[in-house]
N, C-alpha and C positions, 0 to 999 in steps of 0.2 A: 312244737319245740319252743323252750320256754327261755333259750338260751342263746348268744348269737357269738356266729363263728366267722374267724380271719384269721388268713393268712401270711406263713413268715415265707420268704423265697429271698432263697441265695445266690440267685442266678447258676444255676450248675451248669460247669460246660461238660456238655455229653461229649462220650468218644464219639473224636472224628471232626466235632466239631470245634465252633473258635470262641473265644469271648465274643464279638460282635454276636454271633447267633443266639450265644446264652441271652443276651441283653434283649433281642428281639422274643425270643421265649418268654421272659418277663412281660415286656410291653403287651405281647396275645395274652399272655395269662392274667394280668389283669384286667382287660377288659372284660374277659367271660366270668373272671370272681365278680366281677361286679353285677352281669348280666344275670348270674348264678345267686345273689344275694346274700353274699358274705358283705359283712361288714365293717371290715379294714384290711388294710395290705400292706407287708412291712417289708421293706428290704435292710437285706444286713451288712456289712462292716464286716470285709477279711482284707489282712493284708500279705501280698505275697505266695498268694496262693493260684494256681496255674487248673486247679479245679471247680476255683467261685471265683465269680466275674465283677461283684460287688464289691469296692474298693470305697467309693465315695457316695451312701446314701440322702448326701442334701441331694446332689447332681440329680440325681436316678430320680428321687422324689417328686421335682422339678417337672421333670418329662412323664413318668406317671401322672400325675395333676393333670398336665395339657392332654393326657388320651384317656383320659375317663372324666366325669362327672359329677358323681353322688359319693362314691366309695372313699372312706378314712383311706389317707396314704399316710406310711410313718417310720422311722428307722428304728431297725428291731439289731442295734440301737446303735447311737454315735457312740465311741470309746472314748467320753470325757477325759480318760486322764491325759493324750496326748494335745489336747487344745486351746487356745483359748474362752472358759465362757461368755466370753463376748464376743467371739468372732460366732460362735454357736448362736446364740440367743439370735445377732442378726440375719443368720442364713435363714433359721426359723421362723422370725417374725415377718421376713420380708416372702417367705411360701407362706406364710399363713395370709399375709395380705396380697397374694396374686390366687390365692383359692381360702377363703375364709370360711372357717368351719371346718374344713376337711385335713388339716394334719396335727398328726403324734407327732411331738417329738420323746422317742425311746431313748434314754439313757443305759450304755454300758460298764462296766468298770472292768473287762476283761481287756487284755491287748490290742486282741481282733488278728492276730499273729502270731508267729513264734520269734526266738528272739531278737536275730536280724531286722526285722520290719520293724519291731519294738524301739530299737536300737536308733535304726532310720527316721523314725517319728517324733523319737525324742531326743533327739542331736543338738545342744544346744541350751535342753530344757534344763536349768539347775535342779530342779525338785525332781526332775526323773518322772513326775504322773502319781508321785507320790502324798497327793494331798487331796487328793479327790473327793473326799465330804468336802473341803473347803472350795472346791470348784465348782459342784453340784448346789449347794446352798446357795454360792454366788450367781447363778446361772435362774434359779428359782427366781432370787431378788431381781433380775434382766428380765425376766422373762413377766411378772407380776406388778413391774414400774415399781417397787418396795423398797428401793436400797436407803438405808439411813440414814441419818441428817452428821452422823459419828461415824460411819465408813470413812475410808481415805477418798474413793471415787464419789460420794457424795455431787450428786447433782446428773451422774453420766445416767443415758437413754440409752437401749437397745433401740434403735430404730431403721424402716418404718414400723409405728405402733397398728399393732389390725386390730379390724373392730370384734375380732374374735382371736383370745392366743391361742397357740398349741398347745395341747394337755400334754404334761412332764409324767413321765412312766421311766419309774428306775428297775430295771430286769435284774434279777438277783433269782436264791435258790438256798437261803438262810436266813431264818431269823432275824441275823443280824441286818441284814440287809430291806426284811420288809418291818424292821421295828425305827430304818432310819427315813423310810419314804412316810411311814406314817409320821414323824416325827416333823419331816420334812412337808407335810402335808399334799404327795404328789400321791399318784396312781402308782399300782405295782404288777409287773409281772413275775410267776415263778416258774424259773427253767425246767419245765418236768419234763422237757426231752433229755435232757442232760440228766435228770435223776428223779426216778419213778417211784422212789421211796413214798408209799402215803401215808407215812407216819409224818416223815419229815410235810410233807405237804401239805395233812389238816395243822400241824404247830404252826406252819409257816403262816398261813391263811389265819388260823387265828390270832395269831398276834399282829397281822395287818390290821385285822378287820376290830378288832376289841381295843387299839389302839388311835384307831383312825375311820369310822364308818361310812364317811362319805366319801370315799376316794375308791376307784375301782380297783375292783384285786381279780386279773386275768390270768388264766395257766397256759403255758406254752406246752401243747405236746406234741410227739412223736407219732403218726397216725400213718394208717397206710389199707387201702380199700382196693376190694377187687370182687368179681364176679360171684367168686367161690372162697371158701374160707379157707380150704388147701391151696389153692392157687398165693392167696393172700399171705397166707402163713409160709410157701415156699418162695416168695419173695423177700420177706423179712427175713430169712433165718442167717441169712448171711453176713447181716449187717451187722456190725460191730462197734463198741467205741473204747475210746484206749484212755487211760487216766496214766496221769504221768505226774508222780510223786516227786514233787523239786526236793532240794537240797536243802532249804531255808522253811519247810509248814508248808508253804504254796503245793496247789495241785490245780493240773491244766487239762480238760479234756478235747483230745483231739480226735478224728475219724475213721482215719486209715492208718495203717502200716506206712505209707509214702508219708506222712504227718510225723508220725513217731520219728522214721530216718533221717528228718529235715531239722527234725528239733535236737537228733540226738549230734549233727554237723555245726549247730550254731551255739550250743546251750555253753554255759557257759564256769559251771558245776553239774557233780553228777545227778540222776535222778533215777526211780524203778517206773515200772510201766507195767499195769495192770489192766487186763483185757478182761472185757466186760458183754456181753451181747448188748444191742442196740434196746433202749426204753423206747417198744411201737407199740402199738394200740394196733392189730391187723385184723384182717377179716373182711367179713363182708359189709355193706353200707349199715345191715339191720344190726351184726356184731358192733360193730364203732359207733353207731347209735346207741347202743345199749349200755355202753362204756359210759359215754360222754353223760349218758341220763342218769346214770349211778355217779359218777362222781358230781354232776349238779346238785343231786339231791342230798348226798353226802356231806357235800362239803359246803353246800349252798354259793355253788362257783356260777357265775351268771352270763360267762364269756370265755371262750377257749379260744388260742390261735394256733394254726395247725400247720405243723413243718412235717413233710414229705419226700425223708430221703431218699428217692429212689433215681436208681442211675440209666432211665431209657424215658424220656420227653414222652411217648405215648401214655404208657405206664402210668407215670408219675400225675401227668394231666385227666387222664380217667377219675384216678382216686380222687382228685379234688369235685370232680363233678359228683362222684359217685355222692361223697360228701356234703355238695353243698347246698345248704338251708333250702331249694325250692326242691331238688331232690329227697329231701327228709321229711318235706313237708305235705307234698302233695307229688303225685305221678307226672313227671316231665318226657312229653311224647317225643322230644329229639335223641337222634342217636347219639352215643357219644362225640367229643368232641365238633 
């Protein structure tokens, strides 16, 4: 395998269970990513949501670090528009210098919400989260020791400085978005869970990469593994995601039907809502290998991170072994899990 794979987890609370248990689901799951030979692990940013347990990815980060090793940990991603990038840069800099080497920090521009939480996050904020290249560029210069001698803050430190910083990856799923990382000279990811288009994915990829060649350009997919390829495929078919057409150009995708009803109680103009089947990559480990190698070699994509929505903790934790780089590589005598 010429290509190396990690992990996005949202902490999901399965039925029945509580956020504390999600969060411990996490902490076991990445130890065995690690064990299993993946090569990063990203937790995500929702706010308000009573089905992901992930609210605060420095926090999480944190603790990850302390119970692994060797493995990338990284947040897939902070929602830049609600924060300061300086309070950012030194949460970042100060996990990069209690584990050096080992953290992403991911950048987002989506909410991580609907609009209540939005609301809540930004209480206060005059600009609304509405300037965000200008927070992301600022954030780069913290993050790089770069600001200039003609800024206002001229002379200010993100600190503590580590002897190693975190690589900046801006997550997007346009053009626009990987023609500004390259710009910005950061790493990119493109949301192919959110949309499987591969038109839109070789444009996107190329204009990272023909823009900016040194900076890594990783695809986020939708993957999902199991014994049998009907098995596999009678898991996926139910899953769904919903596109929610705002009033003002904006469009939001959210996961479930409870999503949609949530956003349709707080929104604040009207919007449509187009049902979509879920963009999964399913089947069996030898199917999702063959995926994964077609679009390597297509796209010359040299890193995937694999998000696995599935809603029963057995399940979901198979697929990633079934998946992971020592299983793909070579025959692993342990049983699952």
């Amino acid at each position: 395998m010429s290509y190396q794979l990690g992990i996005l987890d949202q902490s999901p609370v399965f039925e029945g269970k509580t956020a504390t248990d999600a969060l411990q689901d996490t902490i076991q799951l990445v130890k065995k990513a690690e064990a299993w030979g993946y090569s990063r692990f990203w937790v995500a940013e929702h706010h308000h949501m009573e089905q992901v347990a992930g609210s605060s990815p420095e926090v999480l980060i944190s603790h990850l670090l302390a119970h692994t090793s060797s493995i990338q940990i990284g947040s897939g991603g902070v929602m830049l528009q609600h924060y300061s990038p300086y309070k950012v840069a030194e949460n970042f800099n100060l996990l990069a210098s209690l584990a050096p080497g080992r953290v992403d920090l991911g950048i987002g521009k989506a909410p991580g919400g609907l609009p209540l939480s939005t609301r809540a996050l930004q209480h206060g904020n005059l600009k609304n989260g509405n300037d965000f290249n200008e927070r992301l560029t600022f954030l780069r210069d913290l993050i790089d020791d770069s600001i200039k001698n003609s800024h206002p803050l001229a002379g200010i430190q993100a600190l503590p400085k580590p002897e190693k910083k975190p690589e900046i990856y801006l997550l997007g799923g346009s053009t626009v978005s990987a023609t500004f990382a390259a710009d910005l000279g950061v790493n990119f990811v493109f949301a192919g869970f959110l949309n499987s288009d591969e038109e839109l994915l070789q444009e996107t990829v190329r204009t990272y990469k023909d823009n900016f060649n040194e900076g890594k350009c990783i695809v986020a997919l939708a993957v999902l593994a199991a014994p049998t390829q009907q098995e596999a495929e009678e898991l996926a078919k139910d899953h769904k995601l919903y596109i929610l057409h705002l009033h003002d150009g904006r469009t939001l995708t959210v996961q479930s039907k409870e999503q949609v009803q949530a956003y349709k109680s707080q929104a604040e103009g009207p919007f449509e809502v187009e049902e979509k089947a879920a963009d999964i990559i399913a089947g069996t480990k030898e199917f999702v290998n063959g995926e994964l190698n077609r679009l390597h070699e297509t796209y010359k994509i040299d890193e995937f991170i694999l998000h696995t929505p599935l809603r029963k903790k057995e399940e979901r934790l198979r697929s990633f072994q079934l998946l992971s780089p020592f299983q793909l590589t070579k025959k692993v005598e342990s049983t699952i899990y």
